[in-house]
C-alpha angles and dihedrals in degrees: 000000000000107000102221081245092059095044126105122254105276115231129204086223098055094060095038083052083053097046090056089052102061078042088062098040081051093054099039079082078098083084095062087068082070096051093052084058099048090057098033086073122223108276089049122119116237126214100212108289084350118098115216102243119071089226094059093047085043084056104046084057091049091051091057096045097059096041087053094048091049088049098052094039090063091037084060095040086063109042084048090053089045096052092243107105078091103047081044089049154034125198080196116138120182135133104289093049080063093049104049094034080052080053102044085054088047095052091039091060094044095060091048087050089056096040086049089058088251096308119131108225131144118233088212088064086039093048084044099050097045087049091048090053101044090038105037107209103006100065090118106049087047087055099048088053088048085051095049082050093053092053090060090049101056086049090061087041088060097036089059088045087054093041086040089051098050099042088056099044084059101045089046099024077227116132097166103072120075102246100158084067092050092049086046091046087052100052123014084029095050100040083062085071082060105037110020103017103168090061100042108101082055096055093048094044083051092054091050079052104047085046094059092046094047091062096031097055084047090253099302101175091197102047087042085045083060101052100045091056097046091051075062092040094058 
C-alpha cells in the first residue's frame, strides 16, 4: 500500500486527463452500433439504432459492458497504483450518507416526474414494454441486458464525478464545491444535446445532481453508485 508521503505530486490535469478518458471509453458505445449490425446480418430491417433480431440488441449491450468494465477496472488499477483510489473515494457510511443519498433519490425522482408531465412511470416497465413489442417474446431478457449496461454506466459516470472533483479541488484549493458535477454537467451532460436531445436538460440537471451527492455523501462510491442507477431505474 502507497503511504500519502510516497506518493507523486498530484496534478489537476492529470485527473481531469483522466476524467476525459473515461469520457471517451463512455461515448465509444458508438461501436456497439456496429456490432448490431454485425450480428444483425445484412438483409435485416433496422428500427432506428435498434437492430431487428433480440440477439443482436442483446450483443450490442454485451460489447459495451465489457468495454466499460475493462475501462473502470484500469481506471481503478491506477489510481490504486498511484495511491489515489483513497483520496477519489470514501467507503465511509454514517447518518448523513443515508440522508443525502435519501435526498439524492428524492430529487432524482422529482426531475423524471417532471420530465414524465407529472405521470408516474418507470422506465424500467417502459424499456420492458417497448422491448417486448419490437422483440416479441424476448422483451425481458433484453432489459435486463440493458439493465446490466446501465450499471456500467453509472460506474463511469461516478468514476468522472470522482476524477472531475479532484481536479478541481486542486486547481481551487476548494473541497467544499461540487466540481465533479460541473465537469459531468460539461461533458456527459452537454453531448446529450448532441445524441439524446430531448432528454438533455434532464441529463444535465442529473449531473448537477450526482455532483452534489458525491460530496455530500463524502464521496461514498457506493452510495453515489446508488443514486446514480436508480435516476436510470426510474
Amino acid at each position: 500500500m502507497t503511504d500519502a508521503t510516497d506518493r507523486p505530486a498530484e496534478s489537476g490535469w492529470r485527473y481531469a486527463l483522466a476524467a476525459l478518458i473515461v469520457f471517451t471509453l463512455l461515448g465509444m458505445d458508438v461501436l456497439s452500433l456496429f456490432v448490431g449490425r454485425l450480428l444483425d446480418g445484412p438483409t435485416s430491417q433496422h428500427f432506428g439504432v435498434w437492430p431487428s433480431h433480440w440477439y443482436a440488441t442483446a450483443g450490442q449491450f454485451v460489447f459495451s459492458i465489457a468495454l466499460w468494465t475493462a475501462s473502470a477496472a484500469l481506471v481503478v488499477r491506477w489510481a490504486r497504483r498511484r495511491g489515489v483510489l483513497g483520496v477519489l473515494f470514501s467507503g465511509r457510511w454514517d447518518g448523513r450518507v443515508v440522508a443525502v443519498v435519501c435526498l439524492g433519490v428524492l430529487v432524482v425522482a422529482a426531475i423524471q416526474l417532471i420530465e414524465t408531465a407529472g405521470v408516474p412511470s418507470l422506465s424500467l416497465l417502459r424499456e420492458y414494454r417497448g422491448f417486448e413489442r419490437r422483440y416479441p417474446g424476448h422483451g425481458a431478457i433484453v432489459t435486463a441486458f440493458q439493465y446490466v449496461y446501465y450499471l456500467l454506466e453509472s460506474v463511469m459516470v461516478v468514476l468522472m464525478l470522482a476524477t472531475w472533483q479532484r481536479a478541481g479541488e486542486l486547481w481551487t484549493h476548494r473541497a467544499q464545491l461540487p466540481w465533479g458535477g460541473l465537469g459531468l454537467m460539461l461533458t456527459w451532460g452537454l453531448v446529450h444535446f448532441l445524441s439524446h436531445p430531448a432528454g438533455a436538460l434532464t441529463v444535465v440537471a442529473s449531473a448537477l445532481v450526482f455532483g452534489g451527492v458525491f460530496l455530500g455523501a463524502r464521496k461514498n462510491a457506493v452510495a453515489t453508485l446508488a443514486v446514480v442507477y436508480l435516476a436510470f431505474v426510474l
